[in-house]
C-alpha positions in Angstrom: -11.9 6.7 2.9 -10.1 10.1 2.7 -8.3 10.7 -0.6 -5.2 8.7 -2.3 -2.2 10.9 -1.3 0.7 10.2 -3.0 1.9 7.3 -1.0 -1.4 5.2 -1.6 -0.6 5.8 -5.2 2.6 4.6 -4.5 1.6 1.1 -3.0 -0.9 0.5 -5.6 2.1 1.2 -8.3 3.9 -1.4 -7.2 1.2 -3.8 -6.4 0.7 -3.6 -9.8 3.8 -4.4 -10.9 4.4 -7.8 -8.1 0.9 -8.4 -6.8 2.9 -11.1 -4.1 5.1 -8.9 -2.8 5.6 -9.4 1.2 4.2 -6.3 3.1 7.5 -6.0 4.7 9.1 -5.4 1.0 5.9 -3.2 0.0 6.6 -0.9 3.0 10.4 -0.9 3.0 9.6 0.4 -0.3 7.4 3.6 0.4 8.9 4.1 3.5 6.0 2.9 6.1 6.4 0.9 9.5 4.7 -2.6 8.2 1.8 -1.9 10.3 1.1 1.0 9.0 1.7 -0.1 5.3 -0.6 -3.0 6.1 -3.2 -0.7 7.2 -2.9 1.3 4.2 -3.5 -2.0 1.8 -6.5 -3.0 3.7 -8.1 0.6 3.6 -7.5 0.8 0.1 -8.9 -2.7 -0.2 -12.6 -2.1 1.6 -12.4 1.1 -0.2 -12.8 -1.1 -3.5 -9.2 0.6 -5.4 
């Protein structure tokens, strides 16, 4: 996995916070297509973050 850029660090700040928000919610919030936000979550999950 390349490096967390800001937005990663942005997911996993409000992951933090509701760990059961809806990906659609998650990437309204950042600013992602849901797809892409969705992609994001599972990189940073097989990445072990």
């Amino acid at each position: 996995m390349e490096a967390i850029d800001a937005i990663d660090r942005n997911l996993l700040r409000l992951l933090r916070l509701n760990g059961r928000i809806s990906n659609a919610a998650l990437a309204a919030e950042v600013g992602l297509s849901a797809s892409a936000c969705l992609r994001r979550v599972k990189l940073l999950e097989e990445a072990g973050v």
